[in-house]
ROLO-776232 format. One record per residue (C-alpha): residue in one letter; x negated, y, z. Coordinates in pm, 1 decimal. Each point is the difference from the previous one (the first is absolute). Example, Ala and Ser with C-alpha at 12.3 -4.5 7.8 and 13.67 -1.06 7.14 Angstrom:
! residues 2
<residu:A	c1:-1230.0	c2:-450.0	c3:780.0> .
<residu:S	c1:-137.0	c2:344.0	c3:-66.0> .
***
This chain:
! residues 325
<residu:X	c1:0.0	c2:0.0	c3:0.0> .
<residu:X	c1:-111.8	c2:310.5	c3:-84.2> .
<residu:X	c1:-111.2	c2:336.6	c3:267.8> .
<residu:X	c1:315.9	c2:174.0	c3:-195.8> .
<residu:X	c1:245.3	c2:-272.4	c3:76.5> .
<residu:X	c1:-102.0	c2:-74.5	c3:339.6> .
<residu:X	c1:79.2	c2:352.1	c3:103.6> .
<residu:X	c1:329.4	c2:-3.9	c3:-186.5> .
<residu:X	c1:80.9	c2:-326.9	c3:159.5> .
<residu:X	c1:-116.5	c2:124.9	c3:369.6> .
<residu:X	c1:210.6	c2:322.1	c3:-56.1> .
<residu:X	c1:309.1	c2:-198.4	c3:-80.0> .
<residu:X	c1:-77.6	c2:-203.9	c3:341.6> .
<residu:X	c1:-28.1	c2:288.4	c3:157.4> .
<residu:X	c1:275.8	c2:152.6	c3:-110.8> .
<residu:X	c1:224.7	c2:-308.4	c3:90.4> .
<residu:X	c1:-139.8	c2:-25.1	c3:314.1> .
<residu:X	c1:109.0	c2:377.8	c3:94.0> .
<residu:X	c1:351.5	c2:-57.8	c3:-122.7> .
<residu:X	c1:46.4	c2:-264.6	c3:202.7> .
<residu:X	c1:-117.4	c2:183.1	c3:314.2> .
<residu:X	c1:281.3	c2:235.6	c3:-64.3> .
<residu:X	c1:329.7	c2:-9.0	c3:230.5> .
<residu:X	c1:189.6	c2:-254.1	c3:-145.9> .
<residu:X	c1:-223.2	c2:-2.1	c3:-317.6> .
<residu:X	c1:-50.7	c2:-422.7	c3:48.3> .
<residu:X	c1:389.0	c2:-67.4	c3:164.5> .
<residu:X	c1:72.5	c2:-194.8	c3:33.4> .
<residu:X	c1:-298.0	c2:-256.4	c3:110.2> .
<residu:X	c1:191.2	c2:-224.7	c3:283.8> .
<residu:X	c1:291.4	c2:-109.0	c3:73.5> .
<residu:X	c1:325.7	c2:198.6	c3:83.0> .
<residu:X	c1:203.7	c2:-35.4	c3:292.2> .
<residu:X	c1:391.1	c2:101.8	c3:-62.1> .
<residu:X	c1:159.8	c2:32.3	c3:328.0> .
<residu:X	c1:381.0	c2:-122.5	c3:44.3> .
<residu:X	c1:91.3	c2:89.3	c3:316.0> .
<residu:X	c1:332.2	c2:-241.8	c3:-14.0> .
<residu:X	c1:-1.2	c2:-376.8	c3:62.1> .
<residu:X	c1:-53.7	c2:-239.1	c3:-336.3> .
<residu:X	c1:296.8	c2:-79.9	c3:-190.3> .
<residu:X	c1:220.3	c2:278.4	c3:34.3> .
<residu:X	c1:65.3	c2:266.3	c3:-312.7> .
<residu:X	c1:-280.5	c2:211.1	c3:90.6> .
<residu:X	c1:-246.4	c2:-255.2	c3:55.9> .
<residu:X	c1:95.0	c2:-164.8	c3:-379.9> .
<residu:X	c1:12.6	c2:343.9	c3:-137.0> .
<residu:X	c1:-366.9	c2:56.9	c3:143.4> .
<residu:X	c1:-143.6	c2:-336.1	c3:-140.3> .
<residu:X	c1:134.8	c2:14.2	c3:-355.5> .
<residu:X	c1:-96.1	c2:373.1	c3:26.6> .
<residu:X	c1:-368.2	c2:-75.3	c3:127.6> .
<residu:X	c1:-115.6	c2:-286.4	c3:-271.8> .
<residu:X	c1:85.4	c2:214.0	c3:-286.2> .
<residu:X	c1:-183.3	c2:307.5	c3:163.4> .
<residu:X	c1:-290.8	c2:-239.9	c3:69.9> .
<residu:X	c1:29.5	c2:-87.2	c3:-396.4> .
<residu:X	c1:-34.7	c2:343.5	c3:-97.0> .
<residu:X	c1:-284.1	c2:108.1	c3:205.2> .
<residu:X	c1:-224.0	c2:-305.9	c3:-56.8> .
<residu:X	c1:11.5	c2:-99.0	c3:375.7> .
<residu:X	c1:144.7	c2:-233.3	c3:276.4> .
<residu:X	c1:313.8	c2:180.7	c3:145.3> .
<residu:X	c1:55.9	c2:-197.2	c3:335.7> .
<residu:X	c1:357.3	c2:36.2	c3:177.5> .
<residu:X	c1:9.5	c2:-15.6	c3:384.3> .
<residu:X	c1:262.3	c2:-28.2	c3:176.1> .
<residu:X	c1:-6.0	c2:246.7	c3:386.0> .
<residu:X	c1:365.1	c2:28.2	c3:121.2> .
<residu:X	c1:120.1	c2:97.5	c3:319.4> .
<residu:X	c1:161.4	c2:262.0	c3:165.8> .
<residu:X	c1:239.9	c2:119.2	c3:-338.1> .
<residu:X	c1:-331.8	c2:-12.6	c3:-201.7> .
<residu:X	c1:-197.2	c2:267.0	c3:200.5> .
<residu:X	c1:-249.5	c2:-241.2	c3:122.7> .
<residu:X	c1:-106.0	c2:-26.2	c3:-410.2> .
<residu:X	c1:23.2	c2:322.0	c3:-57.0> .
<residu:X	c1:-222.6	c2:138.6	c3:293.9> .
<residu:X	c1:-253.9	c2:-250.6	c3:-110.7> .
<residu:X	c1:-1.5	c2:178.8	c3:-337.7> .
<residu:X	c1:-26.0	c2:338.0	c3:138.1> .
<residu:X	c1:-321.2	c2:-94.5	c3:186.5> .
<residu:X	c1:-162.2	c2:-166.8	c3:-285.2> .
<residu:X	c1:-257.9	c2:173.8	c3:-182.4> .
<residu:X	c1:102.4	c2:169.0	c3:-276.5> .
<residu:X	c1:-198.7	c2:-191.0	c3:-301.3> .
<residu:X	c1:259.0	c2:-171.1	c3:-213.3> .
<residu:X	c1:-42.2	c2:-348.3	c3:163.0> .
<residu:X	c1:291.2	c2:55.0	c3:260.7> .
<residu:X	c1:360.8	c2:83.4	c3:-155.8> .
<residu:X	c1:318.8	c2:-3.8	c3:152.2> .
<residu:X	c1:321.5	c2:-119.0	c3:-186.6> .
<residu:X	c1:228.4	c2:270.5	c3:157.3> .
<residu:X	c1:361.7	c2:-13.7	c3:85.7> .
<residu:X	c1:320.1	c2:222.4	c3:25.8> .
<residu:X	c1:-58.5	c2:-135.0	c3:344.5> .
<residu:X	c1:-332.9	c2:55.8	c3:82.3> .
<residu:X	c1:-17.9	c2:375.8	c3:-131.7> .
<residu:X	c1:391.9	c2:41.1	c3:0.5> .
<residu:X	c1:196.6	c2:-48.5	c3:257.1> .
<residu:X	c1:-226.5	c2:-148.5	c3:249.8> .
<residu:X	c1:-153.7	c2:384.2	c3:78.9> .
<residu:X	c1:347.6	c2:90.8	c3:-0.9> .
<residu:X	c1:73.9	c2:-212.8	c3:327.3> .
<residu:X	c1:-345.2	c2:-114.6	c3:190.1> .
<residu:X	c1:-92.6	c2:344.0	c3:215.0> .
<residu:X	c1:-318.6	c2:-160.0	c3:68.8> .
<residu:X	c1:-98.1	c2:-154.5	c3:-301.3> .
<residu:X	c1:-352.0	c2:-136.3	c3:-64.3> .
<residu:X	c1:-10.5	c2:220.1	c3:-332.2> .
<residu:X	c1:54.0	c2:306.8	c3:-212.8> .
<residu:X	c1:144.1	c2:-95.6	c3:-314.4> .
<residu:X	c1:-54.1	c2:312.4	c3:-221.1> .
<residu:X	c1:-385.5	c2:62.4	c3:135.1> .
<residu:X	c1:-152.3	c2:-363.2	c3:104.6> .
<residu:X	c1:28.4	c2:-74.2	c3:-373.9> .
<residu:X	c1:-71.4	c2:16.1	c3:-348.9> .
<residu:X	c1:297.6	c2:-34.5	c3:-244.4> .
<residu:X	c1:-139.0	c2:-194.6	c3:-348.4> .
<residu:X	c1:373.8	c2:-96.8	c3:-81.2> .
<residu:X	c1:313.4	c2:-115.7	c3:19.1> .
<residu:X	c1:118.4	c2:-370.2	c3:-129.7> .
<residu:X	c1:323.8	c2:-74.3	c3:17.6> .
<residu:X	c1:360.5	c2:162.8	c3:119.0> .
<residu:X	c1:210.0	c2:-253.7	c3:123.9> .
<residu:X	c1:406.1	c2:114.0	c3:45.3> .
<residu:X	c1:175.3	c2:-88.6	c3:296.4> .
<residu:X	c1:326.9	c2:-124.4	c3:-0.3> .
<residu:X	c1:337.2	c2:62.9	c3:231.8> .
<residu:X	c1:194.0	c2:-310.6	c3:4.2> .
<residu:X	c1:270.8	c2:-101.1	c3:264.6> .
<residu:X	c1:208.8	c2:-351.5	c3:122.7> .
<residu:X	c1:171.2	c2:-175.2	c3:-251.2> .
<residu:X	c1:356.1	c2:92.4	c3:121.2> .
<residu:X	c1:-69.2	c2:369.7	c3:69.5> .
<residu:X	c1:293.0	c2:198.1	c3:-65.8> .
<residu:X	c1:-157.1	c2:276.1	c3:-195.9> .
<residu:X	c1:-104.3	c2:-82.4	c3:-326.7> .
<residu:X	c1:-232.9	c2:298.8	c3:-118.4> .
<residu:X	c1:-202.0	c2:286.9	c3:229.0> .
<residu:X	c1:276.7	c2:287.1	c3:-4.0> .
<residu:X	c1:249.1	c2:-318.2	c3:124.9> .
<residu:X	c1:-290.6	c2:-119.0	c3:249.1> .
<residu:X	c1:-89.9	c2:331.3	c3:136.0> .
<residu:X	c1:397.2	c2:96.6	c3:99.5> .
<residu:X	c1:103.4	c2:-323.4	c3:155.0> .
<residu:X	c1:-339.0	c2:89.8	c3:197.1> .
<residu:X	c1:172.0	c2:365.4	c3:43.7> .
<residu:X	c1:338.7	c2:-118.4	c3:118.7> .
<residu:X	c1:-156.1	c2:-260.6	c3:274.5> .
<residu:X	c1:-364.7	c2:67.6	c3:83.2> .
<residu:X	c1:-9.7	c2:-294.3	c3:310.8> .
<residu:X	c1:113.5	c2:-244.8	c3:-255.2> .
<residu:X	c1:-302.2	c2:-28.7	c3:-264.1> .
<residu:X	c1:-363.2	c2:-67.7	c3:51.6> .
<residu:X	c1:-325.9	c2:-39.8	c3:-202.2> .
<residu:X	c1:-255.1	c2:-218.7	c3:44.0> .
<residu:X	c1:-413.2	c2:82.5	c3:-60.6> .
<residu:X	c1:-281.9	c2:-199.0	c3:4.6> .
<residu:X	c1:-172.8	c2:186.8	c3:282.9> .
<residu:X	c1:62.8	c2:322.0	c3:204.0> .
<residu:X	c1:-158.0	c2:311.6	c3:-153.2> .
<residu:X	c1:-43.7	c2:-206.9	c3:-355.5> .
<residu:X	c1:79.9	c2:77.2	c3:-382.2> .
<residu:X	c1:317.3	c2:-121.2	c3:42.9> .
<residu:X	c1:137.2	c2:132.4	c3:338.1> .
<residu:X	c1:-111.1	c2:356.8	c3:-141.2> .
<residu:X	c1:128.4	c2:-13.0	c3:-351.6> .
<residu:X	c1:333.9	c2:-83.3	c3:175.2> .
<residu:X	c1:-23.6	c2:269.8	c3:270.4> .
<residu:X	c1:-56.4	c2:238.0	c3:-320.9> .
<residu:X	c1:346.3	c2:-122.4	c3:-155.2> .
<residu:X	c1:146.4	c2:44.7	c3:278.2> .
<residu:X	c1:-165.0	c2:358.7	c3:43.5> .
<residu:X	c1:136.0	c2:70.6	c3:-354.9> .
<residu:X	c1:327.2	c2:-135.6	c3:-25.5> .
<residu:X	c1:137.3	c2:17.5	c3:412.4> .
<residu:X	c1:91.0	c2:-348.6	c3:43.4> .
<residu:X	c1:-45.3	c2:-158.2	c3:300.1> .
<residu:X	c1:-190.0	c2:-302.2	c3:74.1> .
<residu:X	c1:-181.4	c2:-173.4	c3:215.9> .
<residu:X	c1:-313.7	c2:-186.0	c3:7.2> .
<residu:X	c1:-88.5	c2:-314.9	c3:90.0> .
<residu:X	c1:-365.3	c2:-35.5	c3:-30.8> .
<residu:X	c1:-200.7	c2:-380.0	c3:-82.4> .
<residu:X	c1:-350.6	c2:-154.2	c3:18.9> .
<residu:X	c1:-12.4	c2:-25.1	c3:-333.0> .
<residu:X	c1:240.6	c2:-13.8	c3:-318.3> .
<residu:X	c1:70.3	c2:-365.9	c3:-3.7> .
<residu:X	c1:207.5	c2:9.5	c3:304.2> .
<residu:X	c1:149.7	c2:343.1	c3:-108.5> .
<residu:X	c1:129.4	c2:-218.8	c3:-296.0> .
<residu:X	c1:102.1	c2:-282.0	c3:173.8> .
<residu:X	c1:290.4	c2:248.1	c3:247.8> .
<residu:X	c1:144.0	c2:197.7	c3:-318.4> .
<residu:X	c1:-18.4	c2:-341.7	c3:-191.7> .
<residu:X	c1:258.0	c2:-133.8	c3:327.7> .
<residu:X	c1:171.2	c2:315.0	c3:23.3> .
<residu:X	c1:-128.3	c2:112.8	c3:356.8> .
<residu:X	c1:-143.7	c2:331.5	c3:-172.8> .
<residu:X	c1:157.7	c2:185.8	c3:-329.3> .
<residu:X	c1:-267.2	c2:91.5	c3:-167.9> .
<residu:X	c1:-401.2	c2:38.3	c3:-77.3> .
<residu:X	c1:-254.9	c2:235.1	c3:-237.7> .
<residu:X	c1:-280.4	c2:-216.1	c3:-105.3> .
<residu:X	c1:-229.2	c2:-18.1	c3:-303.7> .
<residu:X	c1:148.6	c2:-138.0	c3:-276.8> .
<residu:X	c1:-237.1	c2:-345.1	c3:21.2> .
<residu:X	c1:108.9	c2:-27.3	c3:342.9> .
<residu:X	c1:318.0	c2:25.0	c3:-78.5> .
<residu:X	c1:56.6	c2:-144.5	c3:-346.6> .
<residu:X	c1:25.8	c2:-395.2	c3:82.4> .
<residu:X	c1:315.2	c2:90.0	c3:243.3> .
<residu:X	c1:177.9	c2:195.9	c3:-264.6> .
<residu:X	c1:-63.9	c2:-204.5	c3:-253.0> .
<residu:X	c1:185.6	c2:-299.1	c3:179.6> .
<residu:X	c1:260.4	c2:185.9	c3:73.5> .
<residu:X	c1:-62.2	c2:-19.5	c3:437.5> .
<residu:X	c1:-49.4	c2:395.6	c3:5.9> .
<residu:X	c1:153.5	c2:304.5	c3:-257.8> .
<residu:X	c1:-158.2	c2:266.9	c3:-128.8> .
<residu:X	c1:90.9	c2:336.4	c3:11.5> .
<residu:X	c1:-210.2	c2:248.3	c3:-119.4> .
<residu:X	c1:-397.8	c2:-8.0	c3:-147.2> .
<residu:X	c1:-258.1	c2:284.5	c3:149.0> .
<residu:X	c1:-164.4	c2:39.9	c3:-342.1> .
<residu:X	c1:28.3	c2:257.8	c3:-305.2> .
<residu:X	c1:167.0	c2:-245.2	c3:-221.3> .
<residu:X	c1:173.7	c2:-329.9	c3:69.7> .
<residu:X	c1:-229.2	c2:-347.6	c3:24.0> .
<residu:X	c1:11.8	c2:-206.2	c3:-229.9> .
<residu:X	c1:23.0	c2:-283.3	c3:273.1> .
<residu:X	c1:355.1	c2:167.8	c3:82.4> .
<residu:X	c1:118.6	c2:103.2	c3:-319.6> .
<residu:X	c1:378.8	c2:93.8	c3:106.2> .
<residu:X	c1:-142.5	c2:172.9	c3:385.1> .
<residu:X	c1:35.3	c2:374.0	c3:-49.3> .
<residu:X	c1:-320.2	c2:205.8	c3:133.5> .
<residu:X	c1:73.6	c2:267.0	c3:305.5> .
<residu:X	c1:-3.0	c2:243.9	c3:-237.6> .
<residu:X	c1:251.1	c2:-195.2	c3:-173.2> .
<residu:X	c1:238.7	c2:-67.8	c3:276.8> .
<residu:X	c1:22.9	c2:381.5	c3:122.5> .
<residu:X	c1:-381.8	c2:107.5	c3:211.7> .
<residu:X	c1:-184.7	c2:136.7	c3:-284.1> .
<residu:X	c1:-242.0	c2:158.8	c3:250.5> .
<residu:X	c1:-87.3	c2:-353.0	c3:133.1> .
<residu:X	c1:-329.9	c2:-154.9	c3:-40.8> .
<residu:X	c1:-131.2	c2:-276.9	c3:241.8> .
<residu:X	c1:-194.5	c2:-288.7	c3:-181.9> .
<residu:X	c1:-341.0	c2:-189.0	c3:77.6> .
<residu:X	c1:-331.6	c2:-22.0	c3:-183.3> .
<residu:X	c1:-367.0	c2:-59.8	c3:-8.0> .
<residu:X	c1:-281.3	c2:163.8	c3:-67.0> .
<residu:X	c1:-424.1	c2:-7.9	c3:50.8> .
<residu:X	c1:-189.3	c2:223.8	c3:226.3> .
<residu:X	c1:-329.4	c2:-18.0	c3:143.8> .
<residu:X	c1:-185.7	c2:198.5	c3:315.3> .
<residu:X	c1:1.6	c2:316.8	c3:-77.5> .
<residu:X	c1:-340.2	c2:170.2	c3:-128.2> .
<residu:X	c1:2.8	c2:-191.0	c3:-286.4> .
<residu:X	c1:-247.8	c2:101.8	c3:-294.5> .
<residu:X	c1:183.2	c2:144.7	c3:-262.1> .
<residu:X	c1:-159.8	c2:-269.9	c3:-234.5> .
<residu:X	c1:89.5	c2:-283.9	c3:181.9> .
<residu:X	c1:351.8	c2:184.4	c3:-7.5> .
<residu:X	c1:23.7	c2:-12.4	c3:-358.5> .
<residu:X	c1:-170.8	c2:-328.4	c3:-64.1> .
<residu:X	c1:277.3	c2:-152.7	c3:234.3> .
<residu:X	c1:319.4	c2:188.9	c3:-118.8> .
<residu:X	c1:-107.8	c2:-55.6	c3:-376.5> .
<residu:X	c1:-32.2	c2:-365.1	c3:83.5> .
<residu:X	c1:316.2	c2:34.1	c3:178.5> .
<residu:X	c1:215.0	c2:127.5	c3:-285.7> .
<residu:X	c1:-131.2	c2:-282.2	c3:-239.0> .
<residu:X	c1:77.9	c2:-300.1	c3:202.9> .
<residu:X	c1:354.7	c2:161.9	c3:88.4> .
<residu:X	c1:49.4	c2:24.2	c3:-333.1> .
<residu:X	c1:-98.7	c2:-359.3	c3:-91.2> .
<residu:X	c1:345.8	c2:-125.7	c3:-174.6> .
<residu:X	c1:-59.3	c2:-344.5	c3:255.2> .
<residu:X	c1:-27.4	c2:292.1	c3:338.5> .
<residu:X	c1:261.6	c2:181.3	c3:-131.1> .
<residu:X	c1:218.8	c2:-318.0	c3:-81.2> .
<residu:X	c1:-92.3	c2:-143.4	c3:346.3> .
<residu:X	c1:135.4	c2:360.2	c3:230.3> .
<residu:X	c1:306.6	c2:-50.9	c3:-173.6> .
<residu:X	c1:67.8	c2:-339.8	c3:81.0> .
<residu:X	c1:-67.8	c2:111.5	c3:336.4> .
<residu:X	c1:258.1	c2:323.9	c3:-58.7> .
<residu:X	c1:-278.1	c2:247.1	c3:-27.8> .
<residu:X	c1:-88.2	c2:252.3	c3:-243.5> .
<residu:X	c1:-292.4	c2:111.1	c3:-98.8> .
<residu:X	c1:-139.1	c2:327.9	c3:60.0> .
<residu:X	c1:-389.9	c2:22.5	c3:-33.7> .
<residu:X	c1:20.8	c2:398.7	c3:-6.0> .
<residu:X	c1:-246.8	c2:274.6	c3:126.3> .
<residu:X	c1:-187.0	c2:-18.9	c3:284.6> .
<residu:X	c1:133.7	c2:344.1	c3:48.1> .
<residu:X	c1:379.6	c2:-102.6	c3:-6.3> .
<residu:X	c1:-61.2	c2:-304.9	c3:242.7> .
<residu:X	c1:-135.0	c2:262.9	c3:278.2> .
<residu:X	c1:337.7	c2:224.1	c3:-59.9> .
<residu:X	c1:169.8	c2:-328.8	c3:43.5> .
<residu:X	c1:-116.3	c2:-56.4	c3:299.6> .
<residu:X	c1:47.8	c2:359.1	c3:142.5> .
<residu:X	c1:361.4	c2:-19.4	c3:-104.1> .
<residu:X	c1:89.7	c2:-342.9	c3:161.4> .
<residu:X	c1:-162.1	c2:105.4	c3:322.0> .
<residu:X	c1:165.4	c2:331.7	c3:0.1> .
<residu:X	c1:361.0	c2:-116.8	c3:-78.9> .
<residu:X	c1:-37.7	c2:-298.7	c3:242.9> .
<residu:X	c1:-93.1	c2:213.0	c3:310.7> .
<residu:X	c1:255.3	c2:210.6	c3:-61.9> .
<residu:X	c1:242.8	c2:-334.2	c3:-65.8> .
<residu:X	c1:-176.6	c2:-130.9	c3:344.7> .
<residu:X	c1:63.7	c2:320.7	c3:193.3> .
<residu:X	c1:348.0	c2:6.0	c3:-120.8> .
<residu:X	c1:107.2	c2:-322.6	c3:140.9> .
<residu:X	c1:-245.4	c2:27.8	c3:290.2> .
<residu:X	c1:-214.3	c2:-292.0	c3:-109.0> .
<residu:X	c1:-303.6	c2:-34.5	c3:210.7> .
<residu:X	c1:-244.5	c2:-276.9	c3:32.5> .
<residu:X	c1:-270.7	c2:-112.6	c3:211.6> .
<residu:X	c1:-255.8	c2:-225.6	c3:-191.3> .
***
């Protein structure tokens, strides 16, 4: 080799070398941990894992899922928040986690809006209102004044105090006066199992939560939270629909990681993000699971958080929700 093209090749080593030193320049080089602060098996925890293979695909690395539940997924979430802030820890984010549980805990472990860095949302999932099979009302204006004329008589039931679903029914009531009263469970399946006997009228879940029991025809539903009917439940009006155009309650996903983030590893991750949402198999795979997908801005995500945490506190103070966690 000649003088000339060892310092050409040396230069290109060097070169290489430097890039790599650069923030984020070689990421990612290890494995990624995605955080799902749930149990395995539920929605979230499926969402996460078809979610997290894809993104692994598209960024040319291992994307592990690990499961840290407890205490209505703050236990997950704190971990996140104290991680450093390199790209290798991400958090698959809830409606609950940065939603409605800063709306209830006074002492939680957490800030939502400044512990984090938004990269974006997944998936919006719509909840759905449904009520006993032999309930006497057979839309929401019917529902909400048989709840009017006898507010002892009817009750809903949620899968957990301070929840998704006791506060997206505490906002219906807030909007449309009926009264109500709550019966709160540890956990949906026994929720289900009451308004399937007819002990308790009716429950908001998510629509995969909910789907198998309207589809056999144990529960009925009444009204979708979602901009335009699901395809799931073709002939169930949405809120808007059915007479609350103001009303929006629904779940969803997204990915965060600790805040202080490089601004590379930012955009390496949300790029990544958007392609493996919009794989046709990811895509094909939310839906199945009644979600749609959002991959947006990383921008939009953050306002989405603001907003949920905003409206729920104000939902929570309404109806005097407190919790200790």
């Amino acid at each position: 080799m000649t003088l000339k093209k060892i310092a050409i090749a040396l230069a290109f080593m060097s070169g290489a070398s430097l890039a790599a030193a650069q923030p984020g320049g070689g990421y990612p080089d290890k494995p990624i941990r995605m955080i799902v602060p749930f149990a395995p098996g539920g929605t979230a925890d499926i969402i996460g894992r078809v979610f997290a293979a894809q993104l692994g695909t598209e960024l040319g690395a291992t994307v592990v899922v690990e499961n840290k539940a407890g205490a209505g997924g703050s236990i997950g979430t704190r971990f996140v928040a104290d991680s450093a802030p390199d790209g290798y820890i991400l958090l698959l984010a809830s409606s609950s986690t940065h939603g409605t549980n800063p709306a209830v805990y006074k002492n939680l472990s957490y800030d939502a809006a400044q512990d984090f860095t938004a990269i974006t949302q997944l998936v919006t999932v719509p909840g759905v209102l449904s009520v006993t099979k032999d309930f006497p009302a057979a839309d929401l204006q019917g529902l909400v004044a048989a709840a009017k004329a006898d507010p002892q008589k009817y009750t809903y039931a949620s899968s957990g105090a301070g929840g998704l679903g006791n506060l997206a029914m505490e906002l219906m009531k807030s909007m449309t006066g009926a009264g109500l009263m709550h019966i709160a469970y540890r956990g949906a399946g026994p929720a289900f199992t009451d308004v399937i006997s007819g002990q308790v009228s009716m429950i908001w879940e998510p629509l995969p939560a909910s789907l198998p029991y309207i589809k056999s025809g144990q529960i009925r539903a009444i009204a979708v939270a979602a901009d335009q009917r699901s395809p799931e439940l073709p002939d169930t009006p949405t809120f808007k629909e059915a007479g609350l155009p103001r009303y929006e309650a629904n779940a969803w996903n997204g990915l965060l990681a600790p805040k202080g983030l490089p601004d590379d590893v930012k955009k390496a991750l949300h790029d990544a993000s958007v392609k493996a949402l919009n794989d046709p198999q990811v895509k094909a795979k939310m839906a199945s699971l009644g979600g749609t997908v959002v991959a947006g801005t990383s921008e939009d995500f953050q306002a989405l958080i603001a907003r949920d945490v905003k409206k729920w506190k104000n939902v929570a103070a309404d109806a005097s929700i407190q919790l200790d966690q």
